[in-house]
C-alpha positions in Angstrom: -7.1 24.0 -47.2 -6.1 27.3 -49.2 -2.3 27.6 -49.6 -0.5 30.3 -51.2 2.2 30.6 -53.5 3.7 33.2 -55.6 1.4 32.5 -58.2 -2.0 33.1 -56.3 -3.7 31.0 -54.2 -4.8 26.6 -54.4 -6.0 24.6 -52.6 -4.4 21.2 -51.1 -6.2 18.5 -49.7 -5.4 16.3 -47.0 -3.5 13.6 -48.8 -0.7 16.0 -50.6 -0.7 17.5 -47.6 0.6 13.9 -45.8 2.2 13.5 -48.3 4.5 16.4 -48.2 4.6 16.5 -44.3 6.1 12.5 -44.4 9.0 14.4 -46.1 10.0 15.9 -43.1 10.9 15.1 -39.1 9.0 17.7 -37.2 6.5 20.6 -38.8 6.6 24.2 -37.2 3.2 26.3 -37.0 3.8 30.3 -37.2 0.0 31.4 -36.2 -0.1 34.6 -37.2 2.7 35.1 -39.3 2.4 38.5 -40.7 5.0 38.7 -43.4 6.0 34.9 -43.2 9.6 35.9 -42.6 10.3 34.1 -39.4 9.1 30.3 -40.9 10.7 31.4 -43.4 14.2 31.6 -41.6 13.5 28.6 -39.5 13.1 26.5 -42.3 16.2 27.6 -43.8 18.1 26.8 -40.8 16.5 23.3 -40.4 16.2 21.7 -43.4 14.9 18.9 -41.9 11.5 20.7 -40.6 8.5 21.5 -42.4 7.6 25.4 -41.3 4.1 26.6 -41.6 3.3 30.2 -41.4 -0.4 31.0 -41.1 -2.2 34.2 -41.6 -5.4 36.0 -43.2 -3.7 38.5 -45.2 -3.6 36.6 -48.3 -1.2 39.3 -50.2 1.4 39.5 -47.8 1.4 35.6 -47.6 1.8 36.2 -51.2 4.8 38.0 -51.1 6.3 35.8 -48.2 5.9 33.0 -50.8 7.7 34.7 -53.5 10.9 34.9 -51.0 10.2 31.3 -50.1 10.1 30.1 -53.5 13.5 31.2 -54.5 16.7 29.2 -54.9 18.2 28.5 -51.5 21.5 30.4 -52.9 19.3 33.2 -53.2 17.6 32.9 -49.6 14.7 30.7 -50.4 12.9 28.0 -48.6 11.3 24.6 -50.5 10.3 23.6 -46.6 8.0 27.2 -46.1 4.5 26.2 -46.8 1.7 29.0 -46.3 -1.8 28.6 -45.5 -4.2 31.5 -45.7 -6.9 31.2 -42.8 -8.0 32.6 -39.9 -7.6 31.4 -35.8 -11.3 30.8 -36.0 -11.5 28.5 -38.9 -7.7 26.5 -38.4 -8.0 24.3 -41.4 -9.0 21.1 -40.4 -5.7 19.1 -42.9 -3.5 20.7 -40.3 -5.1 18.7 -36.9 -2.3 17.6 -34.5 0.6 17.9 -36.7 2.3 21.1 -35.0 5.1 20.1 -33.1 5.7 23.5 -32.5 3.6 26.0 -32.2 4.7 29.7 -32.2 3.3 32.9 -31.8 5.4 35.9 -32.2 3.5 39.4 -31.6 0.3 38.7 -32.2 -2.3 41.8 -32.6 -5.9 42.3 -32.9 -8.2 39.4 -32.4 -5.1 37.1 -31.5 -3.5 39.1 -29.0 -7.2 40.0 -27.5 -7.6 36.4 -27.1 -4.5 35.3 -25.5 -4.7 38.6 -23.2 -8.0 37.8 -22.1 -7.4 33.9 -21.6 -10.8 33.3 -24.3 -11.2 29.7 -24.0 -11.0 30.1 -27.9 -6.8 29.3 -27.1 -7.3 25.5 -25.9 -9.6 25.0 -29.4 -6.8 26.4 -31.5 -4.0 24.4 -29.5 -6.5 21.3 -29.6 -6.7 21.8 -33.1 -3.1 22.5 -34.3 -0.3 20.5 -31.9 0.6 17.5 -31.5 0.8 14.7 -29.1 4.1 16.3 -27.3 3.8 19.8 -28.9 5.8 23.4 -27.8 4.0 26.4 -27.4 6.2 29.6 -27.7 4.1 32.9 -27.1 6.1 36.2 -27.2 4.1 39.6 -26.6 5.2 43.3 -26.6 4.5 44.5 -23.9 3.3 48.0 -24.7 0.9 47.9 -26.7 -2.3 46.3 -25.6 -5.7 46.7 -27.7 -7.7 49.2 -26.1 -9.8 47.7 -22.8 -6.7 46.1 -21.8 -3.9 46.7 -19.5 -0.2 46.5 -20.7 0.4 42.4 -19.4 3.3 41.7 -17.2 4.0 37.8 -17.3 2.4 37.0 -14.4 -0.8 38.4 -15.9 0.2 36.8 -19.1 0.5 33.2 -17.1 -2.4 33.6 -15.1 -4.8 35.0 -18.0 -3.1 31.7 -20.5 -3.2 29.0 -17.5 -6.7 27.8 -18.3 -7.3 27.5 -21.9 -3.6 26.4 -22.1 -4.4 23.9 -19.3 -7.4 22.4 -21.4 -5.2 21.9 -23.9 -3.0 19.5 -21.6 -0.4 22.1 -22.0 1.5 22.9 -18.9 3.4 26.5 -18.6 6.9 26.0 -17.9 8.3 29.7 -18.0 6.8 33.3 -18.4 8.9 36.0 -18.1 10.6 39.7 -19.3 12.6 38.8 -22.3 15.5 40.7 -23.2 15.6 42.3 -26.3 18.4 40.3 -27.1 17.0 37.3 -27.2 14.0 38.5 -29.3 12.7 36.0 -31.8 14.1 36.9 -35.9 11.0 38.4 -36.7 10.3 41.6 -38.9 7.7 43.1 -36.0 10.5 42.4 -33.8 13.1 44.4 -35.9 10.6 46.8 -36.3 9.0 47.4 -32.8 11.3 46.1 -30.0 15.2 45.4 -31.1 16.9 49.1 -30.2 13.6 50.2 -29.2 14.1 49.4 -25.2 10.1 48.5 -25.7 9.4 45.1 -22.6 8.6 41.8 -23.7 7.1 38.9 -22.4 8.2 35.7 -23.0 5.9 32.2 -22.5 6.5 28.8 -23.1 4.4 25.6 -22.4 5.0 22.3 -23.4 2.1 19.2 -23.6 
């Protein structure tokens, strides 16, 4: 698979990969990461967690590498890996290692998928978690792609209950989330946190 540090991009096959992950107690995947800067915090905060951030924008994984590859004094992250790819071609060295899966205001293709319930969701959660995987999903709530309506979380549920379902996941809360409790992401700075913009907030464990 095609990982990117500060210095550009490499590949890593599928035994440094093991190798690496055997270093650590559970692995996070960030689909859609953006920036990379909520893997980033996560694995600053838990040490003992590998935290993978995935996105096609291969320059701003770039740049979330250069922040991860600092000293921890100076706010880096050893335990931040990043892996340039897209939801339609998951990298086949990450199958079933996500113990948790996050995805934190996702846009274009991503979000049109998870609005519409595309069956394409169950191949990406088939592909990425493990055996007793979490799946976090947290949308803004006002700003839907055009052809779709602003979701409320019992659209969000009922649109996400069959291709999560597939995956043998089983949602176990969707619902308005306060600002409050918005996850440390820069989109969430950005968009939502002051904003009074709605969220939606969906969880599903396997």
């Amino acid at each position: 698979m095609e990982i990117i540090t500060r210095r550009g991009a490499r590949a890593m096959d599928q035994a440094e990969f093991d190798d690496l992950r055997k270093q650590y107690s559970s692995t996070l995947v960030d689909l859609g990461t953006g920036d990379g800067a909520w893997p980033r915090r996560f694995a600053r905060d838990y040490e003992h967690c590998l935290a993978i951030g995935i996105d096609s924008d291969r320059k701003a994984l770039r740049e979330a590498a250069k922040l991860a590859e600092r000293k921890p004094a100076r706010g880096g992250a050893p335990n931040a890996l990043y892996v340039a790819a897209s939801v339609e071609s998951i990298p086949a060295e990450l199958h079933s290692t996500a113990d948790w899966i996050t995805i934190y205001f996702p846009w274009s293709a991503l979000l049109r998928l998870i609005l519409s319930g595309d069956q394409q969701i169950a191949d990406i959660l088939n592909t990425l978690a493990a055996p007793r995987a979490r799946l976090s999903i947290v949308l803004n709530a006002e700003a839907a792609p055009d052809g779709f309506a602003n979701p409320t979380p019992e659209a969000a549920r009922k649109a996400l209950k069959s291709p999560v379902g597939t995956a043998d996941f089983q949602i176990t809360r969707s619902e308005w989330l306060d600002p409050r409790s918005a996850p440390p992401t820069t989109w969430a700075g950005r968009l939502v946190k002051g904003s009074g913009r709605s969220m939606i907030s969906l969880e599903a464990t396997r």
